[in-house]
C-alpha positions as a Python dict, from the first residue, in 0.01 Angstrom:
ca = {
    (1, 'X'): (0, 0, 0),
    (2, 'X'): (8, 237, -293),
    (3, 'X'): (-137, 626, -269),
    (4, 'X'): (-398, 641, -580),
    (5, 'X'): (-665, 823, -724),
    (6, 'X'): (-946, 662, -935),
    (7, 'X'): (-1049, 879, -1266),
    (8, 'X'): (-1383, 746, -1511),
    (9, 'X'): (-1373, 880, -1833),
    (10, 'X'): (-1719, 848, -1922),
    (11, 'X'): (-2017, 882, -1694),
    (12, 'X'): (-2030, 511, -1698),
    (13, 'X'): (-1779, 252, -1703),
    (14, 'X'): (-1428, 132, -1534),
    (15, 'X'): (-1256, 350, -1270),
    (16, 'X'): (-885, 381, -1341),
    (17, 'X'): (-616, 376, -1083),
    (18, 'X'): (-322, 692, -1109),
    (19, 'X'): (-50, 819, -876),
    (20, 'X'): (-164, 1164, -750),
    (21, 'X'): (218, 1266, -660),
    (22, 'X'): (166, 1571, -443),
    (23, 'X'): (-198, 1709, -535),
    (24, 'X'): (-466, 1657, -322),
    (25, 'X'): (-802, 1538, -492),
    (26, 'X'): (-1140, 1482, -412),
    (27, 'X'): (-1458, 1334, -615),
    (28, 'X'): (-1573, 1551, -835),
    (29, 'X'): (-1200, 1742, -955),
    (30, 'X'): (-1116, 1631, -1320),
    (31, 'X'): (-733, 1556, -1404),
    (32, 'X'): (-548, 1519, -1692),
    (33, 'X'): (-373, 1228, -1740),
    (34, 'X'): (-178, 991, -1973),
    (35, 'X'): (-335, 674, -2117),
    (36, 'X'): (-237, 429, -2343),
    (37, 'X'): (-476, 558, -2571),
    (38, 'X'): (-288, 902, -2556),
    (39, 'X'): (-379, 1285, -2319),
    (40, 'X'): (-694, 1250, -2181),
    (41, 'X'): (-937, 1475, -1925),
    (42, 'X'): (-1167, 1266, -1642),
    (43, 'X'): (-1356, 1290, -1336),
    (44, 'X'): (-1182, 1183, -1056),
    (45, 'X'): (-1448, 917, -896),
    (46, 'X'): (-1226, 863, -568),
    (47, 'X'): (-971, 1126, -441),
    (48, 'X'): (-654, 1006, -258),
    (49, 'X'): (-647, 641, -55),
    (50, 'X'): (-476, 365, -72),
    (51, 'X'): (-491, 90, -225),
    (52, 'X'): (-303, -263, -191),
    (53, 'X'): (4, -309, -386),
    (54, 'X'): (-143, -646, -558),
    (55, 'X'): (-462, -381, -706),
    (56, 'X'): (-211, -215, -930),
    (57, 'X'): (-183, -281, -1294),
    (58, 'X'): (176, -172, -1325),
    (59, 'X'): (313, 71, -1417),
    (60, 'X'): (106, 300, -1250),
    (61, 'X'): (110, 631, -1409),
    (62, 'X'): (121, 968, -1275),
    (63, 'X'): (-138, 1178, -1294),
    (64, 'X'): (-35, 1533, -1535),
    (65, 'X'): (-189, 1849, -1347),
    (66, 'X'): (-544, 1874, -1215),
    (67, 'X'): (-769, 2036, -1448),
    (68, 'X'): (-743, 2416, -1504),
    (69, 'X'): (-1032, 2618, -1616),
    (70, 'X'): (-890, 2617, -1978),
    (71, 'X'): (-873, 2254, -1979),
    (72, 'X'): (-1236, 2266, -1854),
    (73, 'X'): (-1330, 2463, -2150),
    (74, 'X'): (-1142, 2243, -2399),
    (75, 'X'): (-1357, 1926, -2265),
    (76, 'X'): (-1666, 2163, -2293),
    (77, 'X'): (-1597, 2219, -2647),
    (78, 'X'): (-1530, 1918, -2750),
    (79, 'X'): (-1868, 1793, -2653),
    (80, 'X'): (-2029, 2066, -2881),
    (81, 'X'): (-1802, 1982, -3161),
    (82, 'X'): (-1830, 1565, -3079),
    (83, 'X'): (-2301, 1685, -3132),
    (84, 'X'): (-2191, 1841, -3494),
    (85, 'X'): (-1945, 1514, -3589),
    (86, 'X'): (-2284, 1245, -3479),
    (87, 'X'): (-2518, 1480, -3757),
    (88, 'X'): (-2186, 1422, -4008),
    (89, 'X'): (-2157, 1084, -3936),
    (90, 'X'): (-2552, 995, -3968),
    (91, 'X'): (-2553, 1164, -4283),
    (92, 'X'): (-2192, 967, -4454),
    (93, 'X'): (-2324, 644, -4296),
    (94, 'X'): (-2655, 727, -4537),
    (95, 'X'): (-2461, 829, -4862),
    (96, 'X'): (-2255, 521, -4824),
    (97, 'X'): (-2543, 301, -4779),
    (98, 'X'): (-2398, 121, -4526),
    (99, 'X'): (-2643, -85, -4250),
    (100, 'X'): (-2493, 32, -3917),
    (101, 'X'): (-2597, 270, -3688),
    (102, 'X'): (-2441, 553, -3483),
    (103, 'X'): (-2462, 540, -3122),
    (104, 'X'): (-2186, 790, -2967),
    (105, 'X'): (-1914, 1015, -3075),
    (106, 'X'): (-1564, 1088, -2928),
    (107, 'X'): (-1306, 1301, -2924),
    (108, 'X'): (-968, 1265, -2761),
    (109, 'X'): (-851, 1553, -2502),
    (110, 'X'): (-612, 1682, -2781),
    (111, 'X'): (-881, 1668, -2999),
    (112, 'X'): (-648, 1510, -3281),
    (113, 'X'): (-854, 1174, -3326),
    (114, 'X'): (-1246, 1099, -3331),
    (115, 'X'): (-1374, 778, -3246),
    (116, 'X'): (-1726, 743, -3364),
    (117, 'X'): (-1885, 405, -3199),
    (118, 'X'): (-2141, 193, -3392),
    (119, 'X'): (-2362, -102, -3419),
    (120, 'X'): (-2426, -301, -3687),
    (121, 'X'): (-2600, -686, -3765),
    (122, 'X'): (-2271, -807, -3947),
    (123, 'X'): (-1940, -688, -4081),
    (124, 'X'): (-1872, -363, -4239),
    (125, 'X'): (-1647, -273, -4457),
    (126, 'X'): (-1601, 91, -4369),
    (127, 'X'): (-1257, 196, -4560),
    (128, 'X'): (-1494, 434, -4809),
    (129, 'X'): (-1650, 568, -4505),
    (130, 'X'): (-1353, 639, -4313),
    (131, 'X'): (-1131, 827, -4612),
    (132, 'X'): (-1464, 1016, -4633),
    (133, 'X'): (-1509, 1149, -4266),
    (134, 'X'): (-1090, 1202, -4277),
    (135, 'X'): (-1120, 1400, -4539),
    (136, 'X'): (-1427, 1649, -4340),
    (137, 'X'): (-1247, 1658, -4006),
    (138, 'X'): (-871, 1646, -4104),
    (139, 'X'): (-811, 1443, -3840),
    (140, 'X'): (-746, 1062, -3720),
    (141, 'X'): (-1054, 865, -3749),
    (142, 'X'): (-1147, 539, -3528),
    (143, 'X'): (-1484, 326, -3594),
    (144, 'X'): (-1537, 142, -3314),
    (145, 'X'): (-1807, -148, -3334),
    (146, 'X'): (-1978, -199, -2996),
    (147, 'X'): (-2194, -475, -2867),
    (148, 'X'): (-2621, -434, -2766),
    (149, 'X'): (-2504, -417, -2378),
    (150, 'X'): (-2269, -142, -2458),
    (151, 'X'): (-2493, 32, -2637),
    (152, 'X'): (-2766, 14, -2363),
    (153, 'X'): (-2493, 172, -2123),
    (154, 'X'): (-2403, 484, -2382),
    (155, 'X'): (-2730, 537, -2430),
    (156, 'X'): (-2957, 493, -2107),
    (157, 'X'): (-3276, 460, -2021),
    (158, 'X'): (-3550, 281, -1764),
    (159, 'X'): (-3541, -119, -1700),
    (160, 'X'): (-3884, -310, -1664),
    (161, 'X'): (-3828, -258, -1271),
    (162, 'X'): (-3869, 127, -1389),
    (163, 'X'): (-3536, 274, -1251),
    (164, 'X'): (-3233, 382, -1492),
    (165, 'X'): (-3045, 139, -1620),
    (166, 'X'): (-2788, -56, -1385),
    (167, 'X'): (-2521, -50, -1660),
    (168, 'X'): (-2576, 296, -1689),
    (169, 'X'): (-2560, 415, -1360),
    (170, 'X'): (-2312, 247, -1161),
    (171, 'X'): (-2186, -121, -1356),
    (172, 'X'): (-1830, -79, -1400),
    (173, 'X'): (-1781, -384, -1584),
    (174, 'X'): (-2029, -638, -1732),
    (175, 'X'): (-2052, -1010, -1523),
    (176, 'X'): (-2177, -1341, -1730),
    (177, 'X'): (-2536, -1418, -1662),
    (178, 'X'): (-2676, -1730, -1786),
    (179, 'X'): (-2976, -1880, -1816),
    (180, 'X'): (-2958, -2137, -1577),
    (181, 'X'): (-2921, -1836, -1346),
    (182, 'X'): (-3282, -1766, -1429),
    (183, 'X'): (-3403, -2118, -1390),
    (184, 'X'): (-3227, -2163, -1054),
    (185, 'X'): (-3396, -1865, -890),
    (186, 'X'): (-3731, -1988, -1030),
    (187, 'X'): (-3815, -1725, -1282),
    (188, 'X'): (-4011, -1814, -1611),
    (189, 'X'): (-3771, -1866, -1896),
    (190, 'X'): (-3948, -1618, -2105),
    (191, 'X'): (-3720, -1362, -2308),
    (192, 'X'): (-3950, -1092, -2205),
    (193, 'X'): (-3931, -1155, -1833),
    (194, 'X'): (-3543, -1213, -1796),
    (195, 'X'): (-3364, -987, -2061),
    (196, 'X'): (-3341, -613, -2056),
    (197, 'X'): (-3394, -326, -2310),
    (198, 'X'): (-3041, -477, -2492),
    (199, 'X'): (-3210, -813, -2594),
    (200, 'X'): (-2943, -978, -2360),
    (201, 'X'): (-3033, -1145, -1947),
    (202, 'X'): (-3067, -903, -1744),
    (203, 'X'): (-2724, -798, -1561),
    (204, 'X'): (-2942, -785, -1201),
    (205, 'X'): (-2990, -1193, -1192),
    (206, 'X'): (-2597, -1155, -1095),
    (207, 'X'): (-2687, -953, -823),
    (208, 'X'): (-2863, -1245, -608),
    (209, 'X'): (-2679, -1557, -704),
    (210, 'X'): (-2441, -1568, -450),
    (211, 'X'): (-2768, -1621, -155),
    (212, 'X'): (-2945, -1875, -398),
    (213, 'X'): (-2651, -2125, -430),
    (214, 'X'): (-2625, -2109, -63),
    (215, 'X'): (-3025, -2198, -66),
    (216, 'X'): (-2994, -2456, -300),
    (217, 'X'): (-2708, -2658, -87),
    (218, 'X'): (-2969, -2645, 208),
    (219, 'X'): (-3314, -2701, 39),
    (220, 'X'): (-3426, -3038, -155),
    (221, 'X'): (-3467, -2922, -527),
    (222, 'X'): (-3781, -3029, -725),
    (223, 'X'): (-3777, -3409, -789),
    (224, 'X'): (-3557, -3505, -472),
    (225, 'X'): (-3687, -3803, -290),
    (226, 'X'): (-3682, -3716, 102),
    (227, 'X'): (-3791, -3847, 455),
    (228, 'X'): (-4032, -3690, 641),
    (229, 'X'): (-4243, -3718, 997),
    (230, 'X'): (-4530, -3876, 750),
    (231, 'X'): (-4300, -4073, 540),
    (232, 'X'): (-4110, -4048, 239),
    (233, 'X'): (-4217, -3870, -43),
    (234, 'X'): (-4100, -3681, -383),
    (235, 'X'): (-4052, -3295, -400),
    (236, 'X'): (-4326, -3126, -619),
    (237, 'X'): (-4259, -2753, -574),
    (238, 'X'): (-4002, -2544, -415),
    (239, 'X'): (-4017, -2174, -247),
    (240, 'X'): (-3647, -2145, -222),
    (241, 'X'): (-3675, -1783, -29),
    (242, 'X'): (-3948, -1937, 236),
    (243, 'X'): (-3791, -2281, 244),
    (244, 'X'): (-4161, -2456, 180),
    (245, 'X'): (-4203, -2717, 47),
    (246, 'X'): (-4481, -2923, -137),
    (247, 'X'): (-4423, -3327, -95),
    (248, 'X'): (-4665, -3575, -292),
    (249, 'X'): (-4615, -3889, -70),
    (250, 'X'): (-4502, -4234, -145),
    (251, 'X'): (-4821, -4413, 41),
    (252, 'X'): (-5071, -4230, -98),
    (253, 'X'): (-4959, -4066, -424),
    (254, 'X'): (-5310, -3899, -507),
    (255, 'X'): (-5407, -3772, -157),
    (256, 'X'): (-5359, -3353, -177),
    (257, 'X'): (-4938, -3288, -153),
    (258, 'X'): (-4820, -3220, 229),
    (259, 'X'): (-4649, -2906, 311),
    (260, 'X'): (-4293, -2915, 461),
    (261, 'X'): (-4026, -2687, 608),
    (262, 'X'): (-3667, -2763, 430),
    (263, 'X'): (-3575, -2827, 810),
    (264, 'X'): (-3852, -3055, 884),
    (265, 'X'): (-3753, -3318, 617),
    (266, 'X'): (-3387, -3492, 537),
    (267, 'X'): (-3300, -3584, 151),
    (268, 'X'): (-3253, -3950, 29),
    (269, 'X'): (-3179, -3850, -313),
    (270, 'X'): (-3172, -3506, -411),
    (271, 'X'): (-3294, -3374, -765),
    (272, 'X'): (-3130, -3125, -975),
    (273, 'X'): (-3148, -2795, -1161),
    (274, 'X'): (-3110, -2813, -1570),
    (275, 'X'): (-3130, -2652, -1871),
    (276, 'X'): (-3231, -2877, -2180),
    (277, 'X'): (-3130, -2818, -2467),
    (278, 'X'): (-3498, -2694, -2628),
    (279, 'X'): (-3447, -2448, -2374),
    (280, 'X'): (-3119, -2341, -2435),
    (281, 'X'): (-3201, -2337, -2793),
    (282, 'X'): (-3515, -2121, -2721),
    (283, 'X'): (-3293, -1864, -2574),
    (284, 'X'): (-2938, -1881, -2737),
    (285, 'X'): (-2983, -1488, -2851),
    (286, 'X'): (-3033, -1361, -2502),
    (287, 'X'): (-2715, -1513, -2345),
    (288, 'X'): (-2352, -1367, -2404),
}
């Protein structure tokens, strides 16, 4: 076991793991540390614990000094200055006629690179640009091109279930979500009901995925042929949370469906779960 702290460097995003030596830290301090991206100045998410040996991307640096007050102020300021660098970028991104759009600014702890990040529908070529902002800060300039789900983290706002975005508030990391995801927890493969505000599936139909594999091992899927107390019959409809469901029977195939627990009823052949490929087509832009 390894003695660690964990410091964010943005209000969303990865926790990093660094060696507190002797300080004492608690959520909420901000340290200065070394990266491989050079000084930097974060919030320390988790103060000291421990941490197995095997969680450690090595070599596990030490943290510099906790922040002072002057170090404090430096971060301060460089917000202020990183609001006056977004208005310069907006209006060199204009003169330069270039089809990308801002959507956060940067600077490093040192304040001796910017990094301004951006979207944009295709490649840009941004050498004009860059010379140009070089040339009004006097200082290293990074454009960073960033993808619709980062840009729905950076930015914020409210998901169709009406709280804050996930991404934004605690996702450290982004998981795959696909759209047989969707399908297999029975939700209507319309872009406007499954993605979020980034145009991409939305990251919470990871959350419950785990609970409906395990359902679908135990419960006959629509089309699965199965035995019942009134015969055999062919699965109609599924309600995968309840575990009902609707049978249209072999010996009388137009009678009214019979109603079934999943425990109530053993499966001959079961049926499965697929995307086709109109659907898949229908929705290649939402899926990473």
């Amino acid at each position: 076991m390894t003695e660690v702290i964990s410091v964010k460097f943005r209000e969303t995003g990865k926790s990093y793991y660094f060696s507190p030596g002797e300080e004492r830290f608690v959520k909420g301090d901000m340290a200065v540390v070394e990266t491989a991206r050079g000084l930097k100045c974060g919030d320390v998410d988790i103060g000291n614990h421990n941490v197995d040996d095997n969680a450690i991307v090595k070599p596990l640096r030490t943290v510099i000094r906790k922040a002072t007050k002057e170090d404090i102020r430096v971060v301060e300021n460089n917000k202020k200055r990183e609001a006056k660098a977004a208005e310069i970028f907006d209006k060199k991104i204009a003169e330069h006629k270039l089809n990308m759009k801002r959507i956060a600014v940067e600077y490093t702890f040192d304040g001796k690179k910017i990094i301004f990040y951006y979207t944009a529908p295709s490649r840009v070529d941004f050498r004009a640009l860059v010379k140009d902002l070089a040339s009004v800060f006097k200082s290293r300039i990074e454009l960073r091109q960033i993808g619709v789900r980062d840009e729905a983290r950076m930015l914020g706002g409210l998901g169709i279930c009406g709280r804050p975005f996930c991404c934004k508030e605690f996702l450290s990391d982004f998981q795959p979500v696909s759209i047989k995801m969707a399908k297999e927890q029975g939700m209507s493969l319309n872009t406007s009901k499954i993605s979020g505000a980034c145009g991409r599936l939305m990251c919470c139909l990871k959350y419950e995925q785990e609970s409906y594999d395990y359902l679908l091992k135990i419960t006959p899927k629509v089309g699965a042929v199965v035995n019942t107390k009134e015969g055999r019959g062919t699965v109609i409809d599924v309600n995968l949370l309840s575990g009902r469901l609707t049978v249209r029977m072999d010996k009388n195939p137009d009678a009214a469906p019979k109603t079934f627990n999943r425990g109530e009823v053993k499966i001959v052949r079961d049926g499965r779960i697929t995307v086709s490929k109109s659907e898949a087509e229908a929705l290649k832009d939402v899926e990473d």
